[in-house]
TIGU-520607 format. One line per 8 residues: their letters; for each residue y negated, z negated, x negated of N, C-alpha, C. Coordinates in nm, 3 decimals, decimal comma. Each point is the difference from the previous one (the first is absolute). Example, Ala and Ser with C-alpha at 12.3 -4.5 7.8 and 13.67 -1.06 7.14 Angstrom:
% TIGU-520607
as	0,569:-0,780:-1,319:-0,119:0,000:0,089:-0,120:0,000:-0,090  -0,105:0,072:0,035:-0,119:-0,006:-0,082:-0,109:-0,073:0,077
***
This chain:
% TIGU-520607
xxxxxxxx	-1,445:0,588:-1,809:0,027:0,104:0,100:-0,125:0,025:0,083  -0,043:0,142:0,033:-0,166:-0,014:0,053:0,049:-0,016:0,198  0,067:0,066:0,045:0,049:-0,022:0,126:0,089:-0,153:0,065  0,052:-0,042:-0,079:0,141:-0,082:-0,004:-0,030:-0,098:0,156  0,058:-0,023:0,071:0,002:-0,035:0,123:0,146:-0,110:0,020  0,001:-0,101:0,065:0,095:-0,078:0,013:-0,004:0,007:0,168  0,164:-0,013:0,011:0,088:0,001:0,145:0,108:-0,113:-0,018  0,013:-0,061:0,103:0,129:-0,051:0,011:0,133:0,068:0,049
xxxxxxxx	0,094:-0,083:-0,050:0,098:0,074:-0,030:0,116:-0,132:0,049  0,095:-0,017:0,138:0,115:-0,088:0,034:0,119:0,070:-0,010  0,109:-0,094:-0,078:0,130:0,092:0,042:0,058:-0,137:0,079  -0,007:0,046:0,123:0,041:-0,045:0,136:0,126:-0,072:-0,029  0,033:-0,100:0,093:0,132:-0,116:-0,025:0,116:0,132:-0,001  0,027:0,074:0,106:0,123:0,109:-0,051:0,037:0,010:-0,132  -0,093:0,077:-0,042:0,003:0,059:-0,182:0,039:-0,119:-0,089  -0,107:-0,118:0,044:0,039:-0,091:-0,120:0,160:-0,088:-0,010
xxxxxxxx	0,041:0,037:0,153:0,123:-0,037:0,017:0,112:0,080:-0,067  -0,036:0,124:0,019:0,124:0,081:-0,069:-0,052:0,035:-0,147  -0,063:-0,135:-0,046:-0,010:0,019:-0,160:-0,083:0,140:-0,047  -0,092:0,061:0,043:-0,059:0,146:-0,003:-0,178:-0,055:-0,084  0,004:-0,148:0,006:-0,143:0,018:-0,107:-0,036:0,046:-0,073  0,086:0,032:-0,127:0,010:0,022:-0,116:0,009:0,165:-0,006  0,086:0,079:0,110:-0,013:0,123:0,016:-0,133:0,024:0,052  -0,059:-0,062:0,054:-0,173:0,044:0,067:-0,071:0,006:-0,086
xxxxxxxx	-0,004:-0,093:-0,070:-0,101:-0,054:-0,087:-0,021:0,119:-0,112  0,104:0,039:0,011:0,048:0,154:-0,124:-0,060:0,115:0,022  0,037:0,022:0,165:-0,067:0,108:0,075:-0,165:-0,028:0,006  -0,037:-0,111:0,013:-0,137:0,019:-0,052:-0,080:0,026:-0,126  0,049:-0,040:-0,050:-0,029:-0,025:-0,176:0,023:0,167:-0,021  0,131:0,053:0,028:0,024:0,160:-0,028:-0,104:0,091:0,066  -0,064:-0,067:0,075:-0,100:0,125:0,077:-0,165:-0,095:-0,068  0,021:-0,057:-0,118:-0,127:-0,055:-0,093:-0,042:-0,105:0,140
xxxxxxxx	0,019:-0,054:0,044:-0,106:-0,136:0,053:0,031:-0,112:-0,113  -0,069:-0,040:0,003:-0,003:-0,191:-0,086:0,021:-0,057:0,126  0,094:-0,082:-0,032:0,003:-0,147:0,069:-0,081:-0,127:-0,041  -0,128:-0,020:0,051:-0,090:-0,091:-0,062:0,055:-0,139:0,051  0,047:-0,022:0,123:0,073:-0,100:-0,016:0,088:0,006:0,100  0,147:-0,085:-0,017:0,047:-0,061:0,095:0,109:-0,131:0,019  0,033:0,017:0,079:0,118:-0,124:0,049:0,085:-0,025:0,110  0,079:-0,037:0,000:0,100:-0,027:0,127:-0,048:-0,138:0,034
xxxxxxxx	-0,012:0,018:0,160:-0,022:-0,106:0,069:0,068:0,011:0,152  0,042:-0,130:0,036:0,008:0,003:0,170:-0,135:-0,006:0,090  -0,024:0,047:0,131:-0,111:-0,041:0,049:0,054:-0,061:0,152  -0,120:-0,071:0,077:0,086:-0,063:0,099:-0,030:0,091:0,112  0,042:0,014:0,104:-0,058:0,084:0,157:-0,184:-0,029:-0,023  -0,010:-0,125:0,024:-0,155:0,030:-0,010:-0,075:0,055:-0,097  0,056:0,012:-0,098:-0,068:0,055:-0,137:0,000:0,157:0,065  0,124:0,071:0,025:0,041:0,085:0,032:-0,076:0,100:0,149
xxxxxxxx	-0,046:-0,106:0,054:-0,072:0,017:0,108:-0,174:0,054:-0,034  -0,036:-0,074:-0,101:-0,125:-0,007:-0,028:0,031:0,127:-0,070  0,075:0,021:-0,101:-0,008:0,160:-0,061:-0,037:0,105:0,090  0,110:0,001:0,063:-0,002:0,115:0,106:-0,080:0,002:0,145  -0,107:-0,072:-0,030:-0,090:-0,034:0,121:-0,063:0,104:0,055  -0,027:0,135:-0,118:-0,036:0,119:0,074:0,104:0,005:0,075  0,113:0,046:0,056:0,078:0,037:0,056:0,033:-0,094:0,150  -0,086:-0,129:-0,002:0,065:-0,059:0,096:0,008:0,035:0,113
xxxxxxxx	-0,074:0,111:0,072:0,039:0,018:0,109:0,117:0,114:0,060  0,033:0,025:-0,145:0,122:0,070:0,038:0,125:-0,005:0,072  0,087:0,076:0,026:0,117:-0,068:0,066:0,085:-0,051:-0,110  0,007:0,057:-0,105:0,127:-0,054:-0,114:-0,079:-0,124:-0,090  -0,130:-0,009:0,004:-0,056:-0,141:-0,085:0,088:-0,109:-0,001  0,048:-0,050:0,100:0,090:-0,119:-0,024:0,141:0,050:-0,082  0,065:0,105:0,002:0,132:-0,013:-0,111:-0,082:0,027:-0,089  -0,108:0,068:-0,029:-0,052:0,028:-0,137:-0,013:-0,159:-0,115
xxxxxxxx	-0,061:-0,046:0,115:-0,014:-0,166:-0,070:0,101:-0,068:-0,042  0,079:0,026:0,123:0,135:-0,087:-0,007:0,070:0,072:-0,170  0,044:0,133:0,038:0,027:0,038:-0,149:-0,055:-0,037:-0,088  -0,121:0,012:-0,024:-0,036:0,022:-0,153:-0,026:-0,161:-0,025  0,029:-0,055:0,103:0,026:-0,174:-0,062:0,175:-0,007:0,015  0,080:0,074:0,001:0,108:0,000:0,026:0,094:-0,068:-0,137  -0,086:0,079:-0,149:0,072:-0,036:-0,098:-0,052:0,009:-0,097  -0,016:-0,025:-0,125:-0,097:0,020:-0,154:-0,044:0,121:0,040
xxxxxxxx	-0,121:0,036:-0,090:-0,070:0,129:0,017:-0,047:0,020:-0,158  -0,011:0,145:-0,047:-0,069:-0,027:-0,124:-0,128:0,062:0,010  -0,081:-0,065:-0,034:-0,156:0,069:-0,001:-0,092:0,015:-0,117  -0,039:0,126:-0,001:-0,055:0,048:-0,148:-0,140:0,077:-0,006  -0,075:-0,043:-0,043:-0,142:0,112:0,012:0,046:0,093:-0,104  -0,013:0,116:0,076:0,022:0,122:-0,103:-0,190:0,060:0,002  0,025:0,065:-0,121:-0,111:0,046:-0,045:0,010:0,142:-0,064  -0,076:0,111:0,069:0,010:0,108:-0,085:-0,135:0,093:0,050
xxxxxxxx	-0,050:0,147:-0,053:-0,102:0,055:0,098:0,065:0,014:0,118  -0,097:-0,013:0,128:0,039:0,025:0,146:0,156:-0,032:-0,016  -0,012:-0,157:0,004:0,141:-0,100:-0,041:0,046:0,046:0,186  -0,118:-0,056:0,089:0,030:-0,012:0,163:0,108:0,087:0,040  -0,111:0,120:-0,035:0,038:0,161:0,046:0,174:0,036:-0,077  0,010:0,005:-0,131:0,123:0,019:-0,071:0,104:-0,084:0,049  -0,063:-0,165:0,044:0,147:-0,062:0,053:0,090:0,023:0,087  -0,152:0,055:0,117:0,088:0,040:0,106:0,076:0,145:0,035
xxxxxxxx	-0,057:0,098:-0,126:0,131:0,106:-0,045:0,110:-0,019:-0,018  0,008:-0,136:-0,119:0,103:-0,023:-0,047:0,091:-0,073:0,104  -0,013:-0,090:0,067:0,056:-0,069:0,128:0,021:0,077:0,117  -0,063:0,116:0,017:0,062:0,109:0,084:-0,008:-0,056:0,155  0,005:0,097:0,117:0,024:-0,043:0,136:0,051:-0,115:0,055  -0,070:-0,144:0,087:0,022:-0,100:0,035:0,163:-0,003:0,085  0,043:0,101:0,065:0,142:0,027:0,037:0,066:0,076:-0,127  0,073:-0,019:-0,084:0,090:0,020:-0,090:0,089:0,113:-0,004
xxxxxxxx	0,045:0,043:0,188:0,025:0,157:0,006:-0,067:0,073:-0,049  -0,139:0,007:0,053:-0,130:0,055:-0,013:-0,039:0,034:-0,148  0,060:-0,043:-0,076:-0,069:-0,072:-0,150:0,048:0,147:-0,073  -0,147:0,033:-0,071:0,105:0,082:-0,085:0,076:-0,057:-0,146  0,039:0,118:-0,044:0,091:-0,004:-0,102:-0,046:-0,051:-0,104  0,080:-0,110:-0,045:-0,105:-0,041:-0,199:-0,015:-0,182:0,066  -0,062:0,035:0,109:-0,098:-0,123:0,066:0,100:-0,138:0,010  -0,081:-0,087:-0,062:0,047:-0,140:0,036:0,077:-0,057:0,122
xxxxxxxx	-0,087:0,037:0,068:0,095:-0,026:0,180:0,115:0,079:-0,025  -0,047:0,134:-0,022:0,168:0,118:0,055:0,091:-0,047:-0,089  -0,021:-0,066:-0,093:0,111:-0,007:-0,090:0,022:-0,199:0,042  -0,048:-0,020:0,033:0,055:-0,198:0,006:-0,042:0,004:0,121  -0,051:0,048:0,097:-0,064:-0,065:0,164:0,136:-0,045:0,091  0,025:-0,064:0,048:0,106:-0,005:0,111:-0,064:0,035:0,157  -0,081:0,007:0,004:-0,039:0,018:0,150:-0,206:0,008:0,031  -0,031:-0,013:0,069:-0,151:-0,018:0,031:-0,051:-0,171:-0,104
xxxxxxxx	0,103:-0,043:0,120:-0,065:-0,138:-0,048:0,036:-0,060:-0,153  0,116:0,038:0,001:0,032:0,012:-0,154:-0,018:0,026:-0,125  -0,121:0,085:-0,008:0,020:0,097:-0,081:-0,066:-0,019:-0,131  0,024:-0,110:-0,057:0,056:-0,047:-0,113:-0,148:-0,011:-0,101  -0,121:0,053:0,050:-0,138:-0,024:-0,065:-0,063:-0,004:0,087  -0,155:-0,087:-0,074:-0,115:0,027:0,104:-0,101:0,032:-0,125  -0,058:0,076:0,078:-0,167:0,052:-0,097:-0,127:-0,023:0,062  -0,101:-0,023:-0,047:-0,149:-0,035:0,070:-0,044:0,139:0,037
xxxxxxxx	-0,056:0,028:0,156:-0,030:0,125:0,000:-0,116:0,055:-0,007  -0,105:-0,103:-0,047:-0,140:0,038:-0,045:-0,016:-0,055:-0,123  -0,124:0,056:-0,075:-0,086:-0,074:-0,055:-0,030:-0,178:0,029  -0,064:0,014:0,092:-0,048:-0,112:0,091:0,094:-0,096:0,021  0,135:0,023:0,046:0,114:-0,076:0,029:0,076:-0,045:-0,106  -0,057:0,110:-0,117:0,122:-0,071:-0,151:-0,126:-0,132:0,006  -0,094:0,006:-0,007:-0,085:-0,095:-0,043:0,066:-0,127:0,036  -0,008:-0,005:0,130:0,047:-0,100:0,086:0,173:-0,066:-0,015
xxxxxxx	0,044:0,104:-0,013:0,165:-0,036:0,031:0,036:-0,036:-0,177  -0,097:0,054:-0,118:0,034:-0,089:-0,155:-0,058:-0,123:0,029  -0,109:0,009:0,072:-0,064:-0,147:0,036:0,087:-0,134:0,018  0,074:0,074:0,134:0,103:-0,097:0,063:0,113:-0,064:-0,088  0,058:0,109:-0,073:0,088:-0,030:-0,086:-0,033:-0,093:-0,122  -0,115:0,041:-0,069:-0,047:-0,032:-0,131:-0,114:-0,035:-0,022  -0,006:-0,113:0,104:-0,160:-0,093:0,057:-0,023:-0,061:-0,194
***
């Protein structure tokens, strides 16, 4: 592939709770990404903390952590041209109202914090956040 670009790709403890892996994993594959790799894993608050360290000075950083160490997560480097850019089409608006139609969130999000994926939103940051995952 002369472009081909890798992003990460979480389906958040929600999704993997209501059994929805296997439907994601579809929705990616149907819009051509490869899944170069992945796996289900738990992570702990501090693991969780260190991910989302851009964010720490936010006001919601602490449930963010708390969630996404809340319950299994599945995590997958997807790979396709402008993998970054396409994921976060496909995953649609971080509020799930917001989300349009087709989109991962609008169709599985339960709420903001919920909303059932996470995607790397740079270049720079997939680097880092496949890093974390897939040292």
């Amino acid at each position: 592939m002369s472009n081909s670009e890798q992003t990460l790709s979480i389906i958040k403890p929600d999704a993997v709770e209501r059994n929805l892996i296997e439907e994601i994993k579809n929705i990616f594959i149907s819009n051509n990404f490869n899944i170069f790799k992945e796996k289900k894993i738990q992570i702990s608050k501090a693991e969780a903390e260190e991910f989302y360290k851009v964010h720490q000075s936010k006001p919601f950083y602490n449930d963010l952590c708390e969630y996404l160490s809340s319950g299994p997560i599945y995590v997958m480097i997807l790979e396709k041209e402008n993998a970054v850019i396409e994921n976060r089409k496909l995953m649609g608006s971080t509020n799930p109202k917001e989300a349009e139609e087709g989109t991962i969130r609008k169709k599985y999000g339960l709420s903001i914090d919920k909303n059932s994926v996470h995607g790397s939103d740079s270049v720079d940051n997939a680097i880092i956040e496949i890093d974390f995952f897939f040292k």
